[in-house]
C-alpha positions in Angstrom: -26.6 21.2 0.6 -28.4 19.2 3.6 -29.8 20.9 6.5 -28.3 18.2 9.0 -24.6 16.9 9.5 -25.4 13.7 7.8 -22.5 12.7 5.5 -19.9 10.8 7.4 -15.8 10.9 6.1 -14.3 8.3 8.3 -10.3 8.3 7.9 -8.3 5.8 9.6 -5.5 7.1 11.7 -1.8 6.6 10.2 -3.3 3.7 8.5 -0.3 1.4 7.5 2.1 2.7 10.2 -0.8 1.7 12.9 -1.4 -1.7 11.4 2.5 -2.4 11.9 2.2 -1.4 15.6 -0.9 -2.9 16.5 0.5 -6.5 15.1 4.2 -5.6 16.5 3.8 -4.9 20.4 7.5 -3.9 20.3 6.7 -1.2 17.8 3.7 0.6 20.0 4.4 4.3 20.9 7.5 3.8 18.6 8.3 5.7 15.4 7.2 4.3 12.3 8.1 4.5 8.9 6.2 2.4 5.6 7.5 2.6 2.8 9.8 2.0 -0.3 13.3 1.1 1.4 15.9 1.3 -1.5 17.8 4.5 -2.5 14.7 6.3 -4.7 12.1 4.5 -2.0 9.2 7.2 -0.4 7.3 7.2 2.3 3.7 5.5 2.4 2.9 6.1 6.3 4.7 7.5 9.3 3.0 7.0 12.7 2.0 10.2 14.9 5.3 9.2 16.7 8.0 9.6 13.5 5.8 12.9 12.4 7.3 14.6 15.7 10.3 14.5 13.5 9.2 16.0 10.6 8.8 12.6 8.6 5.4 13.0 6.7 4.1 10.6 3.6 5.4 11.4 0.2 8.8 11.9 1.6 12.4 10.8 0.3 12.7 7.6 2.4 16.4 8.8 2.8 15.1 12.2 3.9 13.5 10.5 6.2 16.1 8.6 7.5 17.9 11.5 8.4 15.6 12.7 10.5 14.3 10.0 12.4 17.3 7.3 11.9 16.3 5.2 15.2 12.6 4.9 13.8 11.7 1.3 12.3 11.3 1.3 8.7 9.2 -1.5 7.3 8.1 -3.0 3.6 4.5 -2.6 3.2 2.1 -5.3 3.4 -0.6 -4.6 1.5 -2.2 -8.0 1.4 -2.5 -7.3 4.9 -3.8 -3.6 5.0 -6.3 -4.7 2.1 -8.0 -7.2 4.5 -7.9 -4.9 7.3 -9.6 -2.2 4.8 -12.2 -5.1 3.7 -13.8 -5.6 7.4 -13.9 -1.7 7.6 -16.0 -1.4 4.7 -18.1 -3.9 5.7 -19.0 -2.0 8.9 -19.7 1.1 6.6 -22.1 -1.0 4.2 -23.7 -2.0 7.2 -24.7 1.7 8.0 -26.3 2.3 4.8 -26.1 1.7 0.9 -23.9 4.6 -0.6 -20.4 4.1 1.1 -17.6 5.7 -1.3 -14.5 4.4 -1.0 -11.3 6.7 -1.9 -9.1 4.5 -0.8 -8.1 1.6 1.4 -8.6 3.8 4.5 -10.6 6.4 3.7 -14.6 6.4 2.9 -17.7 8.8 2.2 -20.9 7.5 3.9 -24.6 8.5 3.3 -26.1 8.3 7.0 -29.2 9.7 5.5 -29.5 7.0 3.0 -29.1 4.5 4.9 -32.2 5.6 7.6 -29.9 5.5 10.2 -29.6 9.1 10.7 -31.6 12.0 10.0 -30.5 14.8 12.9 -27.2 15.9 14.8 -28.1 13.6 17.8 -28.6 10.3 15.5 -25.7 11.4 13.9 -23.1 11.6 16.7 -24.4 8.6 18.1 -23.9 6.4 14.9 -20.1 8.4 14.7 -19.3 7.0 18.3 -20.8 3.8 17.8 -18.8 3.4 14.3 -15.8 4.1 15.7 -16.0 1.7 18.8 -16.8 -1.0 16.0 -13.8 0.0 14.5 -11.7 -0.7 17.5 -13.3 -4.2 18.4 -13.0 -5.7 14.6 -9.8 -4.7 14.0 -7.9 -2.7 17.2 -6.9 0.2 15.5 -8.3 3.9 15.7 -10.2 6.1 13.2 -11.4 9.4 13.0 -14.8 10.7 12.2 -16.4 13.9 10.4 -19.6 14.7 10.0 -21.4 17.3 8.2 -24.2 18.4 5.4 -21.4 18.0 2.5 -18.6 15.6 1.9 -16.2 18.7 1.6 -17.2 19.9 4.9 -17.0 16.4 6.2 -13.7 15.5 5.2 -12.7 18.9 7.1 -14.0 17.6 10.0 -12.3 14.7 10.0 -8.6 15.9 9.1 -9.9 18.3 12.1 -10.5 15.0 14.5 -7.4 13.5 14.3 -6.3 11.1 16.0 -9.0 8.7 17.5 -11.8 11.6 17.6 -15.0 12.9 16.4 -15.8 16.1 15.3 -19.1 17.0 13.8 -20.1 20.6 12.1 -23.1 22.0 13.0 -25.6 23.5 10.6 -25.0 27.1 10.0 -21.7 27.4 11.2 -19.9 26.2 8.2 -18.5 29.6 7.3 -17.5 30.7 10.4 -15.3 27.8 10.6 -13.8 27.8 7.0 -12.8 31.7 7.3 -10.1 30.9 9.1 -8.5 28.3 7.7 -5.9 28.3 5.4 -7.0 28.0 1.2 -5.1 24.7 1.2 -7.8 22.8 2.9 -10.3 23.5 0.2 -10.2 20.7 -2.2 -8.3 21.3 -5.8 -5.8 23.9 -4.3 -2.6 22.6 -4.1 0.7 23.8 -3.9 0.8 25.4 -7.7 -2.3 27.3 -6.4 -1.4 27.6 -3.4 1.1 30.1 -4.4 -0.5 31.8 -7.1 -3.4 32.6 -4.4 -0.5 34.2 -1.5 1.0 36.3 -4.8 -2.3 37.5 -5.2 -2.8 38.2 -1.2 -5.0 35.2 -0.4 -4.1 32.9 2.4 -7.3 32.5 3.9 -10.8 31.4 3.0 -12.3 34.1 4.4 -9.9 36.3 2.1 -11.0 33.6 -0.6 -14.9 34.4 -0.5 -14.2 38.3 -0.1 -12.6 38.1 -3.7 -15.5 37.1 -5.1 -16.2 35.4 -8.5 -15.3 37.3 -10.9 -12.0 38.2 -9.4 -11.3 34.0 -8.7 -12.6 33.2 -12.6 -10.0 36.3 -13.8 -7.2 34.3 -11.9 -7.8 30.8 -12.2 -10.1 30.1 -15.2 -14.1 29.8 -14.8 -14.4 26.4 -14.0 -11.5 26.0 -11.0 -12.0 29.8 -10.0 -16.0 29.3 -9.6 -16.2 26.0 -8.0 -13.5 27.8 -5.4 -15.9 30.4 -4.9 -18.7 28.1 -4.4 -16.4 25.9 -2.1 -15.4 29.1 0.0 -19.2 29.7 0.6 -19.4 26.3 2.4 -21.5 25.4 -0.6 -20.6 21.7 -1.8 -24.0 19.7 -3.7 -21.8 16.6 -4.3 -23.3 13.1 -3.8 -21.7 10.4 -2.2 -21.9 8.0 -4.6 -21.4 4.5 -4.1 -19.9 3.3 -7.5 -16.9 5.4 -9.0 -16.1 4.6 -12.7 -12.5 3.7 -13.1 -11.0 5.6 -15.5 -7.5 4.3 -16.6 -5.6 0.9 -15.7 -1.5 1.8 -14.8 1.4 0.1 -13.2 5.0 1.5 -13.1 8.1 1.1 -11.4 11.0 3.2 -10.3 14.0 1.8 -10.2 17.1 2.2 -8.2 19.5 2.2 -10.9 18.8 4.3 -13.9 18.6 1.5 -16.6 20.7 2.3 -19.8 20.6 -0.8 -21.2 18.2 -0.6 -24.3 17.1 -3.8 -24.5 16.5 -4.2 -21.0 13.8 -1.0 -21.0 11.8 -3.2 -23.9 11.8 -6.0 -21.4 10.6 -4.1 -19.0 8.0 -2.4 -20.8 7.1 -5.8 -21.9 6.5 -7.0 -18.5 4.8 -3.8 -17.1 2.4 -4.0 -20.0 1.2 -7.8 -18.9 1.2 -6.5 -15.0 -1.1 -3.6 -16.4 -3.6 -6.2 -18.7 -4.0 -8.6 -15.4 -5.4 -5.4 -13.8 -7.3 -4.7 -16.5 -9.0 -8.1 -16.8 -9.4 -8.1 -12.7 -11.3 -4.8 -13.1 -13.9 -6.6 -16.0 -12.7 -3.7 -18.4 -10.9 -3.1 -21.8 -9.6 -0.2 -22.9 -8.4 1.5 -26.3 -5.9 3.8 -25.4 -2.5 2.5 -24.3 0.3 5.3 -22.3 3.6 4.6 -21.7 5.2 6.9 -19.0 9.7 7.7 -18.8 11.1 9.0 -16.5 14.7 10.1 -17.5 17.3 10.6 -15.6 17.2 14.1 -15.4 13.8 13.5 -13.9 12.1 14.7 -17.3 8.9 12.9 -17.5 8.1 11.8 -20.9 4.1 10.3 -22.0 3.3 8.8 -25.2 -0.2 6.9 -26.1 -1.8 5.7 -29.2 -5.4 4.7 -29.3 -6.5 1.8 -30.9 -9.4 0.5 -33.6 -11.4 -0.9 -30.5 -11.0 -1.9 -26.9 -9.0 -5.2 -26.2 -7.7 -7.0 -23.1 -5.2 -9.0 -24.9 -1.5 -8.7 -23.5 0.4 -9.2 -26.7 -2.1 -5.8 -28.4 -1.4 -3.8 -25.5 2.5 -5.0 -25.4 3.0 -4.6 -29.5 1.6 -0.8 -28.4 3.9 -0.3 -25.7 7.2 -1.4 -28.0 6.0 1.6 -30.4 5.7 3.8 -28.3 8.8 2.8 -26.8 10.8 3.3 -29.9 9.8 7.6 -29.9 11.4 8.0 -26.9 15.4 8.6 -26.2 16.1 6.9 -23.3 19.7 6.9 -24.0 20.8 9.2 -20.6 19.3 6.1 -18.6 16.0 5.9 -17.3 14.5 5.8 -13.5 10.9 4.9 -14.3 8.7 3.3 -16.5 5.1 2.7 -17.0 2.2 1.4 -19.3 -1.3 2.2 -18.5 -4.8 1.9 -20.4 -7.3 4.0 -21.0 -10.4 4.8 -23.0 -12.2 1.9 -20.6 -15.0 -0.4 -22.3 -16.7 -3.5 -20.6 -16.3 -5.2 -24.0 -13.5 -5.9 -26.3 -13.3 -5.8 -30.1 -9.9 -7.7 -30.7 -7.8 -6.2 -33.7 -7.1 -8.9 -35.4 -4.0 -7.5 -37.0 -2.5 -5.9 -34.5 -2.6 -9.5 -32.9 -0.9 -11.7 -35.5 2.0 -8.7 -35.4 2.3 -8.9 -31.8 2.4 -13.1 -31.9 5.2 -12.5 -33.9 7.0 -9.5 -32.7 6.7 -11.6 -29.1 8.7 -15.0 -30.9 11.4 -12.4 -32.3 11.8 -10.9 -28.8 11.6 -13.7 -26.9 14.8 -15.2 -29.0 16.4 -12.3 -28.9 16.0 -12.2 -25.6 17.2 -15.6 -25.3 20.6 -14.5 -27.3 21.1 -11.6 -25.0 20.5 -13.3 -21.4 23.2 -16.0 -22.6 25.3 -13.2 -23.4 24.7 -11.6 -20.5 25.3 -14.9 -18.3 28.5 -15.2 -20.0 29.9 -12.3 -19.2 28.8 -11.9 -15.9 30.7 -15.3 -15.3 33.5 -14.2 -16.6 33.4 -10.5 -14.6 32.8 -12.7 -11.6 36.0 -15.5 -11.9 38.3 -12.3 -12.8 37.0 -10.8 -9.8 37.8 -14.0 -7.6 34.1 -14.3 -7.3 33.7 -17.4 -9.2 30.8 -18.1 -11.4 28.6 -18.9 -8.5 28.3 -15.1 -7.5 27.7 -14.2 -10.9 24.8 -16.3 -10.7 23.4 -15.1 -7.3 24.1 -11.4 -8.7 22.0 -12.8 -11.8 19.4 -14.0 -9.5 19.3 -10.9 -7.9 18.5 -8.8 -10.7 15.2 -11.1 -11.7 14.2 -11.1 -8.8 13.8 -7.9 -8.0 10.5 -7.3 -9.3 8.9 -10.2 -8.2 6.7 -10.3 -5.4 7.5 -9.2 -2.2 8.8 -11.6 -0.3 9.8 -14.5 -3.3 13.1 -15.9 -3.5 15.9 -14.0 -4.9 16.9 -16.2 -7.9 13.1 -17.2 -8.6 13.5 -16.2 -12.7 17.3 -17.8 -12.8 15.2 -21.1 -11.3 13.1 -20.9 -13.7 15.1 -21.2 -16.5 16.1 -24.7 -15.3 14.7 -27.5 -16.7 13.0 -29.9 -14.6 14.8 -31.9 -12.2 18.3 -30.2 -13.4 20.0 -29.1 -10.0 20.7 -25.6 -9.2 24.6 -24.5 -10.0 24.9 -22.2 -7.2 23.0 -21.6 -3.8 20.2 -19.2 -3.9 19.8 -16.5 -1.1 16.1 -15.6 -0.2 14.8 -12.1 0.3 13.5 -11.2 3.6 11.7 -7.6 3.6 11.5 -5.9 6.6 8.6 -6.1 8.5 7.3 -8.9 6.6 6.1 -12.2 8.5 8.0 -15.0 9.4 7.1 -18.7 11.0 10.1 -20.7 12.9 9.9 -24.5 13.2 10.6 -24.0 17.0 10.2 -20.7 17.9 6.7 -19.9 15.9 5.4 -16.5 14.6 7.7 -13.6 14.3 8.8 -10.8 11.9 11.9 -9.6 10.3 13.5 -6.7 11.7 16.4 -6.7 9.4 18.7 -8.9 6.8 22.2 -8.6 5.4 25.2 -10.3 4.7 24.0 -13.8 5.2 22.3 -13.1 8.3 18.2 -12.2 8.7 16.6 -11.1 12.5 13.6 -12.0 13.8 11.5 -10.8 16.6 9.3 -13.3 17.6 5.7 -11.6 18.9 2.0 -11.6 17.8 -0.3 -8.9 18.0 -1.6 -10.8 21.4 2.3 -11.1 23.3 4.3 -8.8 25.4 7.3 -7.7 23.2 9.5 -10.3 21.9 13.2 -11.5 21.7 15.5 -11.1 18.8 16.7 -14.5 17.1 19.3 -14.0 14.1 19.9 -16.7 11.5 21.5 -17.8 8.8 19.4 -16.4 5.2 18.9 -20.0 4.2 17.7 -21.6 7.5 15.1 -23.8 6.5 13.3 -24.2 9.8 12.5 -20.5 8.6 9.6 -19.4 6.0 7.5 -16.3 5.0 4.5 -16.9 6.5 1.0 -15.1 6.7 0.4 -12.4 9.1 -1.3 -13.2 12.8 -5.1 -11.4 13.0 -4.8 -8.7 15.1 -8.0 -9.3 16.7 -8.9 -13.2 17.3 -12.4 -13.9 16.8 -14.0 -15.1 19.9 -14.9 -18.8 19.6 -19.0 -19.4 20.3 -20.3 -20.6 24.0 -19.7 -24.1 24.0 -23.2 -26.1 24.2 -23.1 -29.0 26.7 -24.5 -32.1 25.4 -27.5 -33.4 26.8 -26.2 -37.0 29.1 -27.7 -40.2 27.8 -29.9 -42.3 29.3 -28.3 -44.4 31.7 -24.7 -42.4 31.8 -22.9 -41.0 34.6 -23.3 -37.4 34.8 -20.4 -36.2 33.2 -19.5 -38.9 31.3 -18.0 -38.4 27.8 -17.3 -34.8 29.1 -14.0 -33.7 29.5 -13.0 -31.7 33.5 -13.0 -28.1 33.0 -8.9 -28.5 33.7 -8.5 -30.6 30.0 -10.7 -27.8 28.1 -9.6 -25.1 26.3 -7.9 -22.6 28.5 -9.7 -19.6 26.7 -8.8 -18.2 23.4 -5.7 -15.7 23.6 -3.3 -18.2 25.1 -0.2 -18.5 22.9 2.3 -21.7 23.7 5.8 -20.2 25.3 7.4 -21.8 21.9 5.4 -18.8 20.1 5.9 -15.9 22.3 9.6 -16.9 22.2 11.7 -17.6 25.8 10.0 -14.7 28.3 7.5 -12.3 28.4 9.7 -9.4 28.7 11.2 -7.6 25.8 14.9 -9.1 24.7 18.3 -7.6 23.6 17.4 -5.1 21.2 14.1 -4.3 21.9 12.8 -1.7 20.5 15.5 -1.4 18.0 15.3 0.2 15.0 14.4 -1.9 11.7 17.6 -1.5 9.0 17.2 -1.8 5.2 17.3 -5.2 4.0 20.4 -4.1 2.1 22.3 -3.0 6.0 24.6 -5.7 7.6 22.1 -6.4 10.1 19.4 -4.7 12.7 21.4 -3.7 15.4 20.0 -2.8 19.1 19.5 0.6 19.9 16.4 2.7 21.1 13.4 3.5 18.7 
């Protein structure tokens, strides 16, 4: 361990939930909620103002719901949090080589490594200034921890929360763990948790005066001795800049158990090419393919096989999948499915055989498929007219069902477009998905976001980052003056001092210069169109944001 606090843990405050305020000025000092909206959806983020409530991350969104039903509840953007997340790393990299990156809000820094910090003095001052940077690049708030270890550091910053600084000074580290519960060690969670109170540990302090032997006894030698070490305030971990990704995954839970047999192979099918388009972005190939189930008695079942050499080619890795597929009884329904890839390699070694069966097993299935979705149309139809919905809801319902696992934000329908031909026109209107929180642009009324959709109707509050609150607009699902749009910086960049030419020989002064009046007004202006009819915040400010499956966002308090 160092002799001087200088590892750095910055953790940015209610990351996603803060975003969503700081670019929705009706939202600010309001409750919260990011996350997965349907009926199995969980929480991502709640802001500092929905946890008063009891609403943490990890949560049953409908847990959440009942208890904070006035808070806002909004569809990630993770496009937008990534680029957020990208300038904030770029401050870090700018304080020194070895930055470590946990996730999109979260980061290790070597202050030491990067000379810009070498006592507790340096130290705080490159904290504070770190966080003021923060603040003007992006106008949201993070915390900072500093210490001799990341362990200790990370500590510090949980303890700093929100918008603070709290550094740890050299030999007081035990002092300050003794105290604290065994939960904010790292590597003792809730299983542990529990076996350590049964055992009459709580604290830290009780933790260290155990000892070793007693820890190894309970929890194995490796987990029991690096607790031991951990409880001493002793941590020799680097920060290192480059973390080797392990595994490739994607998976999906779905709202509906599926029970449909051939619909789980399609969907394992089309996991498996999500998970080999990460696996090529990453530069990697892997060996071992995993397919995860979920029943739907929430029995988790995971199945691999490992191949003769690492590949990166969708039809190997979906030929796998399909095997694996076929050991498991997914006849009860299922609620979640996924494919990963392990065994990573930065090289492949294509299996040649295992290619020509999955060329072919891909033309059976895809005319089987072909079969079944006409089958399936059919009868839909059919359901639909007996229903007095006419073959035009069956199509939208159709539409619905393809569309749902398409990118946030596509049209509902996109896959029952597609199996058009060109030019042949569409049977039966198409409604478009509107997620909550997502962004919006008006032919008249400019930038705005959805605050909720339903029965034909989607409502917009038009505001940037820069406005006073806006109003509340509602509109028809298929107004085409309306589009997804991308999100408004929350911070503009300030334009550079303007350079006045030198006059001419022979001009007037100021000629070919325009009066100060016909310049730019300054940067920061937004035309009345974009803030939307008056400053001042509009029926149903402040209202609560509804599923995108409710009737409509009604006006109410946050």
């Amino acid at each position: 361990m160092r002799n001087e606090p200088t590892i750095l843990h910055l953790d940015m405050d209610a990351f996603y939930a803060s975003a969503e305020q700081a670019s929705k000025p009706s939202l600010r000092g309001k409750a919260v909620v990011v996350g997965g909206l349907g009926p199995r959806g969980v929480v991502a983020t709640a802001s500092y103002e929905a946890r008063r409530f009891g609403v943490h991350s990890a949560m049953p969104t409908a847990q959440a719901r009942r208890l904070a039903p006035n808070a806002a509840y909004l569809v990630p953007r993770f496009g937008f949090y990534r680029d957020i997340s990208e300038r904030v790393m770029g401050l870090l990299r700018e304080l020194s080589p070895l930055v470590e990156p946990l996730s999109l809000d979260e980061a290790f820094v070597d202050l030491e490594a990067g000379g810009v910090a070498s006592d507790e003095v340096s130290a705080r001052a490159v904290g504070e200034r770190l966080r003021a940077d923060i603040r003007a690049v992006t106008g949201l708030t993070g915390s900072v921890g500093l210490a001799a270890s990341k362990m200790l550091a990370k500590i510090a910053s949980e303890e700093a929360k929100p918008d603070g600084l709290v550094l740890i000074h050299a030999g007081t580290e035990r002092a300050l763990l003794a105290p604290m519960a065994v939960r904010v060690l790292p590597g003792v969670g809730p299983a542990t948790g529990d076996h350590l109170r049964r055992a009459g540990i709580t604290t830290v302090g009780e933790l260290a005066e155990a000892g070793e032997d007693e820890l190894v006894r309970m929890l194995g030698k490796s987990h029991g001795a690096g607790l031991y070490a951990m409880a001493l305030a002793r941590d020799d971990r680097p920060v290192v800049a480059e973390r080797e990704t392990k595994s490739v995954s994607v998976e999906d839970t779905y709202d509906v158990d599926i029970h449909d047999r051939t619909r789980v192979r399609l969907e394992v099918q089309r996991l498996a090419a999500r998970c080999v388009g990460r696996l090529r972005a990453s530069g990697h190939s892997g060996r071992t393919v995993v397919l995860k189930v979920r029943r739907y008695d929430f029995s988790t079942l995971t199945r691999s096989e490992t191949l003769r050499g690492p590949t990166d080619d969708p039809s190997v890795v979906q030929e796998a999948a399909a095997r694996l597929l076929e050991s498991v009884d997914t006849t009860g329904g299922v609620r979640l499915l996924g494919v990963g890839v392990s065994g990573l390699a930065d090289y492949t070694q294509e299996d040649l055989f295992a290619q020509a069966a999955g060329a072919r097993a891909a033309a059976e299935a895809a005319e089987r498929t072909g079969r079944a979705d006409e089958a399936a149309r059919t009868e839909r139809a059919d359901e639909g007219e007996a229903r007095g919905a006419g073959p035009d809801g069956a199509l939208i319902r159709e539409a619905r069902e393809k569309g749902a696992d398409g990118p946030v934000g596509a049209a509902v329908g996109e896959g029952a477009a597609a199996e058009r031909g060109p030019g042949e026109p569409s049977t039966a209107p198409v409604e478009r998905r509107w997620p909550a929180g997502h962004d919006v642009r008006h032919a008249e009324y400019g930038p705005g976001w959805v605050q909720g959709s339903g029965v034909g109707r989607v409502t917009v509050r038009f505001e940037t980052p820069q406005s006073a609150p806006g109003r509340v607009r509602t509109f028809a699902v298929d107004d085409r003056d309306l589009e997804l749009s991308e999100p408004v910086a929350l911070v503009l960049e300030q334009a550079p001092p303007a350079v006045e030419p030198e006059p001419e020989q022979g001009a007037e002064p100021g000629e070919g210069q325009r009066p100060d009046a016909e310049r730019g007004q300054g940067r920061g202006a937004e035309p009345e169109a974009e803030r939307g009819p008056g400053a001042e915040s509009g029926p149903g400010a402040g209202s609560s944001v509804s599923d995108s499956s409710a009737s409509a966002a009604s006006p109410g308090g946050g």
